[in-house]
C-alpha positions in Angstrom: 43.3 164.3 79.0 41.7 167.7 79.1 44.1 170.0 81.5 41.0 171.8 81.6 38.5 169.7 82.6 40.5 168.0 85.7 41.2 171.2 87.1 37.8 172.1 87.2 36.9 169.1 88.7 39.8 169.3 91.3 38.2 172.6 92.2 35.0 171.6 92.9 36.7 170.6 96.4 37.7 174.2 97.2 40.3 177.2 96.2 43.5 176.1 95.2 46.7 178.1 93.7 48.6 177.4 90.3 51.2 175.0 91.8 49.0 173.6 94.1 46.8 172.3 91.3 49.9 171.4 89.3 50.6 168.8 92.1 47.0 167.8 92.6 46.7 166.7 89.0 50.0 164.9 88.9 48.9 162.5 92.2 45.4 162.3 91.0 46.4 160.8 87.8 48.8 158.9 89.1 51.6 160.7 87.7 50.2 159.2 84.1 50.3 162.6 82.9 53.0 165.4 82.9 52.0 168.9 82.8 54.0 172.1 82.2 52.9 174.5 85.7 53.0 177.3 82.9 50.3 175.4 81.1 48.1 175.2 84.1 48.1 179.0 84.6 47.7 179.9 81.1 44.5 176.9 81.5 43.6 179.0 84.3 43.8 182.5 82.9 41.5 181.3 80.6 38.7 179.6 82.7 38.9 183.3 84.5 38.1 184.9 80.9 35.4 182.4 80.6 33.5 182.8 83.5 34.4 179.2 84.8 36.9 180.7 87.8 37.5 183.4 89.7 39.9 185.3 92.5 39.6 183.9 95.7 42.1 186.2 97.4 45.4 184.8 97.9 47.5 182.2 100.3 49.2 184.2 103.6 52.6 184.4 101.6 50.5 185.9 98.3 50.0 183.2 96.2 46.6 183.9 93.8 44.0 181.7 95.1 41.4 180.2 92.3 37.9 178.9 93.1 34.9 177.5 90.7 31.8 180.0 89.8 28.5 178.7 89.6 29.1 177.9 85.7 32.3 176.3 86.5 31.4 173.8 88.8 28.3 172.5 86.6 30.8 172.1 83.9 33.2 169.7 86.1 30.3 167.6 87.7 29.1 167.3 83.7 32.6 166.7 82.5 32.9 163.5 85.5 30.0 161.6 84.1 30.5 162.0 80.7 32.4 159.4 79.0 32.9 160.8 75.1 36.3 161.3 74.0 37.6 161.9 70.6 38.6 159.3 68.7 41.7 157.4 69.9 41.5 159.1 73.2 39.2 156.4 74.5 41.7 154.4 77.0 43.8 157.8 78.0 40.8 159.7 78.9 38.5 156.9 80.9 42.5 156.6 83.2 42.5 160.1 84.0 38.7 160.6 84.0 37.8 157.8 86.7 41.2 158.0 88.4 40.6 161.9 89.2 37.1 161.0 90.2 37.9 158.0 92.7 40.1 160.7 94.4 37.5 163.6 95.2 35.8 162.6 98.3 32.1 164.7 97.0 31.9 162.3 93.4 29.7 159.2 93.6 32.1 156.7 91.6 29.5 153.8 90.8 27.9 156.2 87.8 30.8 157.3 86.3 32.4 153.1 86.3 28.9 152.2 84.8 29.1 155.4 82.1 32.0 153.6 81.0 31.3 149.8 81.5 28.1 150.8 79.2 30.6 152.6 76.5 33.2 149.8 76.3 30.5 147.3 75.9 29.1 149.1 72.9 32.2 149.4 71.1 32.8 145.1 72.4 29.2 144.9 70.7 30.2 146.2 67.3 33.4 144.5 67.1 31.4 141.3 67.4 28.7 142.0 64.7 27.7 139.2 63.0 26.3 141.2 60.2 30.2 142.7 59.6 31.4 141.8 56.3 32.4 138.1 56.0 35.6 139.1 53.5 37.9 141.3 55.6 41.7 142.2 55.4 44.0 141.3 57.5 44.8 144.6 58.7 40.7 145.0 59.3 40.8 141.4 61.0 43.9 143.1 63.4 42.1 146.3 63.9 39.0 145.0 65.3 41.3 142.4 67.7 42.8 145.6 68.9 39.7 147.3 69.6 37.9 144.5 71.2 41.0 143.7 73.7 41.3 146.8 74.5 37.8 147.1 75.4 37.7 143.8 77.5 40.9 145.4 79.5 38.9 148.6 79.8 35.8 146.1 81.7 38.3 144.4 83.2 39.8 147.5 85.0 36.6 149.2 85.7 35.7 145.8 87.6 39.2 146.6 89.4 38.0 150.1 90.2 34.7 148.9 92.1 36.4 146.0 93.5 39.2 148.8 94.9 36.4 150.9 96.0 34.5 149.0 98.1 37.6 147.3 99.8 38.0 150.6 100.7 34.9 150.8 102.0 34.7 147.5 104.0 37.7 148.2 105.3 36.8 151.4 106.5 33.7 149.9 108.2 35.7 146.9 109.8 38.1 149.1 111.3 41.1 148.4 109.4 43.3 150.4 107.2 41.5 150.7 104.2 42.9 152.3 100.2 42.9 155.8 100.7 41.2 156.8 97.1 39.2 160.0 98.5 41.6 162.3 99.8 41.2 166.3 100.3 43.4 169.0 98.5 46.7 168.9 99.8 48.0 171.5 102.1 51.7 170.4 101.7 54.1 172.7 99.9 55.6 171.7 96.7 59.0 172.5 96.4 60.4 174.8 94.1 63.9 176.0 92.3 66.5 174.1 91.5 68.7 172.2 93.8 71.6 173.7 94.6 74.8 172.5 93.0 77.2 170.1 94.2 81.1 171.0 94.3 82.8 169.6 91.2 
């Protein structure tokens, strides 16, 4: 997952501080990924350097506030319908990619499930070449079983996605109580320090 990239994205719904976007990744992913806070302001420090961020005051108790420039919020609408990822980072990155996504209320999902449904069937579409060498290894033989399973469980959850998606949506229109997937920034505070110690 690039630390980078989701908290761009996360910003395009408004200024956030440090912690706050600490938090915001952590739900968005579904707790799938575990970030350091100090890594998210050092990520930050260096979107402000490149142009990506900027001050955007502070909270009432003093807490730096961060919002997206111009540049910075082309990047994370780019960066939420793109679907490369380096090698081996295939699975991970479409999880935190489309789960972030589903959860900003401004992000259209359908393109960024068919990015991917178009990805995964290319790589299910080379696995099944015909013209792939008759004599393979058995390791090879493996290999390619991996990849194409993993790429039917990568339709397969996409299809979950869409199906999740517009039960939301019906729901919402039926008047029931439908999968909250869009959800603003949160405007609860996290807790910090440690907890205090219990008597021995």
């Amino acid at each position: 997952m690039s630390v980078r990239n989701s908290l761009l994205a996360i910003l395009t719904m408004g200024p956030a501080y440090g912690f706050q976007l600490h938090g915001e990744l952590a739900t968005r992913t579904a707790g799938r990924r575990s970030v350091n806070v100090g890594q998210i302001y050092s990520t930050l420090e260096r979107l402000t350097d490149q142009g990506a961020v900027e001050d955007a005051g502070s909270t009432p108790d003093g807490l730096p506030l961060y919002r997206l420039t111009a540049p910075g919020r082309t990047e994370a609408l780019a960066w939420l319908q793109d679907t490369v990822s380096g090698s081996g980072a295939e699975w991970n990155d479409m999880l935190d990619r489309v789960l972030i996504a589903s959860s900003l209320p401004h992000v259209d999902l359908a393109p960024v499930l068919d990015g991917y449904r178009t990805a995964w069937l290319v790589r299910l579409d080379r696995g099944e070449d015909p013209r792939r060498s008759i004599v393979e290894t058995g390791q090879e033989r493996l290999g390619r079983s991996a990849q194409d399973l993993q790429a039917r469980a990568a339709l397969a959850w996409l299809d979950t996605v869409a199906d999740t998606a517009a039960d939301s949506v019906s729901a919402t229109a039926a008047g029931g109580t439908p999968v909250q997937l869009h959800r603003g920034l949160s405007q609860l505070r996290p807790k910090r320090g440690r907890r205090p110690a219990t008597p021995a």
